[in-house]
N, C-alpha and C positions, 0 to 999 in steps of 0.2 A: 346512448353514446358508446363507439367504442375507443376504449382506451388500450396501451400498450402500460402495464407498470412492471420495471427494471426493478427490484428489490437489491440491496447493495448497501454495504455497511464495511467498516474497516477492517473491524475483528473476527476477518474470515480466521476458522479453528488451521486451515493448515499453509495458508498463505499468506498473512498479517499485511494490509497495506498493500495487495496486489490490483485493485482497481485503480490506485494512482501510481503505479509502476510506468516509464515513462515507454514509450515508444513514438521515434520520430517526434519527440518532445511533447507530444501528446498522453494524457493518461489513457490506460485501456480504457478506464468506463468513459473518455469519450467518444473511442469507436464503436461501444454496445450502444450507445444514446444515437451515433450519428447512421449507425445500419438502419438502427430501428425506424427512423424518424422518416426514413425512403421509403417506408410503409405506401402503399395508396390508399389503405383500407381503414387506418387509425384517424381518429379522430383526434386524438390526445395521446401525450406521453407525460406518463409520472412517478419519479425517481423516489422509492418507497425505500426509505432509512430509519434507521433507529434513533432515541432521545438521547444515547450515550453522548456526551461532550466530544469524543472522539471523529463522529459525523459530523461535525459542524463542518468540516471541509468538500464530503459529499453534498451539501445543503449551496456552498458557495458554489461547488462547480456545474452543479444543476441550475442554480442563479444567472452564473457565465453565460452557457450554453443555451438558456432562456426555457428551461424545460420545467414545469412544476413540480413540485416535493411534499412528500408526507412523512411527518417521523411518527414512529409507532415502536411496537415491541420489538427487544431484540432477539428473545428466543420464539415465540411466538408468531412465528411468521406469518401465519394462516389467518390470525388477529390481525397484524398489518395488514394484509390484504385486503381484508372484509371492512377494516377501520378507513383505509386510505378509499377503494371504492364507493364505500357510501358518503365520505364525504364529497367527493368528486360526482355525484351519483352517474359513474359508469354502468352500462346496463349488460356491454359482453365485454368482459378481463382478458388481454393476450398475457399471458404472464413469460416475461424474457428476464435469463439470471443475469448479472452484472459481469459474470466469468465465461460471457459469451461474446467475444467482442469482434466474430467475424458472422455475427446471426446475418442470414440473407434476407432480404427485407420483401425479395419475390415469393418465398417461400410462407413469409409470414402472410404473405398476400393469399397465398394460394389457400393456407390452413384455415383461413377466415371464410374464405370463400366457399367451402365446403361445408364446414361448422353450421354456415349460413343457408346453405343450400338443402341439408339436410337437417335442418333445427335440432342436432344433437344438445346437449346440454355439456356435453364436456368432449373435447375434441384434442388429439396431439399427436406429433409424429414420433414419439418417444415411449409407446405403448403396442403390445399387439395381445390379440386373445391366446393363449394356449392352451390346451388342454379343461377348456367351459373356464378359464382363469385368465383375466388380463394382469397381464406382467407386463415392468417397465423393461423395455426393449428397443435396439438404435433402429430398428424398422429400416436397415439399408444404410443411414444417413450417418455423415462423422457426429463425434460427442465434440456439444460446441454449436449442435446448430437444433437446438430444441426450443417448441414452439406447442404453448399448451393454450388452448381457445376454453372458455367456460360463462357461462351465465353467472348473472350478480345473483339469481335464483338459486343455482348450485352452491354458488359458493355461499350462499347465509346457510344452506341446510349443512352443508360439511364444518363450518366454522359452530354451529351449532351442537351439531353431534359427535365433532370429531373428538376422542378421547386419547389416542394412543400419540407419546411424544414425537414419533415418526411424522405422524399426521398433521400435527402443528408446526412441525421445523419442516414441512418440503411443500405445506399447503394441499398438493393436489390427491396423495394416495387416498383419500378418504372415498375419493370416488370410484376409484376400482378396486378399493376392497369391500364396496358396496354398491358393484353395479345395479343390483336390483331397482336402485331408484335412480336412475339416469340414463338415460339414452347416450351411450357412447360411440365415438367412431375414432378412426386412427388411420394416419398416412403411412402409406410403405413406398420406400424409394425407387423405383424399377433397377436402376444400380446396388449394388453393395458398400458402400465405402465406409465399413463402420468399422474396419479399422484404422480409421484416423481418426487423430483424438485431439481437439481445437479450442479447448476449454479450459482454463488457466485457474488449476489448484495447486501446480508445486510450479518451482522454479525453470524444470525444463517442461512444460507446459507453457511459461511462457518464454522461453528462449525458443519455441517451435514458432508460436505465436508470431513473437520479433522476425523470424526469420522471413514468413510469408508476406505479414506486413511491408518488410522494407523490399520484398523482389520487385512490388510494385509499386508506379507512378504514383505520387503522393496524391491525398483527394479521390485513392479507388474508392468504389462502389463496389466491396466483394461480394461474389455471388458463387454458387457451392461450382458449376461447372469449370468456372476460373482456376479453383483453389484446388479439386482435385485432379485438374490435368497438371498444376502443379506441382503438386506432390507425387502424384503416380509418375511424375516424368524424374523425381528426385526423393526416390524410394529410403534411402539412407535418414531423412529428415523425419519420416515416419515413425524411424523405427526408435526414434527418442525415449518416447514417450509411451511408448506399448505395449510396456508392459501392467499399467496403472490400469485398474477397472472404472467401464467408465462412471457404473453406483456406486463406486465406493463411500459416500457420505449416507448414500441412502443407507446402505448397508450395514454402516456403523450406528444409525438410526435404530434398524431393526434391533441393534442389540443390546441398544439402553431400551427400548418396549421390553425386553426379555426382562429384564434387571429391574425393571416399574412393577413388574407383576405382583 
């Protein structure tokens, strides 16, 4: 089975409560639920939360929305995953963050389809080789429209061996800082547009958000071509938020591994 799972919880560290932030009286994580769900290629979608008390409302709107849920760990996300997957016995994981709530659902189409084509074990368009080293990288594409493809096989061996707290709180690094045992591949965008950044960790992230959302007809279906002729046609709305890196969590990751040593 392939499944899509959303991982989403309340107590994001620098947005508190921004998956139920409203837009068009809708919460964002129902526009990450509702891109995804235009999938062609999923078979399943499953809203992977934490036990905290505080997700009992992620739990209800997953309910609403009729879409399945796992609670599991909150710092441990790698645990979630591996925990929520095998109960579900999912066989390839799309893994989509809850702070993506304009992910295009063609694209997620497209990453699968390749994944599949060429039996990689881990696949995304948020990675490129450099220098004999894959680093996370926007490969072309705005931050906000990332799309990671993996085996239930990959992921028992990184949930396994992964060590470093990086590696538990973002799930997938384990696989490229251990290519040697996975067959990897990666999408690059033929455009550039990776400086636009559509992914909602601070408040004018999602005032940019809000902004694209309401340009258009309620009930859009966004898809990346729409959003950056948008944008590039209203340059001023870009420049909001562009200053923010788009790894900055990762990055802060890296430096609690330093501080574990």
């Amino acid at each position: 089975m392939i499944a899509a799972i959303i991982q989403a919880r309340m107590n994001s560290t620098r947005l508190p409560g921004k998956i139920m932030m409203n837009i068009r009286n809708k919460p964002l994580l129902y526009y990450t639920i509702n891109q995804t769900l235009h999938s062609k290629k999923i078979d399943n979608l499953i809203i992977a939360t934490t036990s905290m008390p505080e997700d009992d409302q992620v739990v209800d709107l997953a309910n609403v929305y009729g879409v399945s849920v796992f609670r599991g760990s909150e710092e441990d996300v790698l645990d979630r995953y591996y925990q929520c997957a095998k109960k579900h016995n999912v066989d390839i994981i799309i893994r989509i963050t809850s702070d993506c709530p304009l992910i295009d659902p063609k694209l997620i189409d497209k990453c699968i389809i390749e994944f599949q084509n060429n039996k990689f074990d881990y696949f995304s368009n948020i990675h490129k080789k450099q220098n004999n080293h894959w680093i996370y990288h926007l490969s072309g594409f705005p931050s906000g429209f990332s799309v990671e493809v993996f085996t239930f096989d990959a992921l028992v061996k990184a949930w396994k061996n992964a060590q470093k707290l990086s590696e538990r709180e973002h799930v997938t690094p384990y696989f490229l800082n251990n290519p040697q045992f996975f067959k990897i591949g990666n999408l690059e965008n033929s455009d550039d547009y990776s400086d636009i950044r559509l992914t909602v960790d601070h408040k004018i992230d999602y005032d940019l958000v809000k902004a694209v959302i309401e340009h258009f007809s309620d009930n859009e279906i966004f898809d990346l071509g729409k959003i950056t002729s948008f944008l590039n046609g209203n340059p001023q709305l870009k420049q909001i938020n562009s200053h923010i890196k788009f790894d900055e969590g990762y990055l802060k990751s890296l430096k609690l591994d330093a501080l574990d040593k």
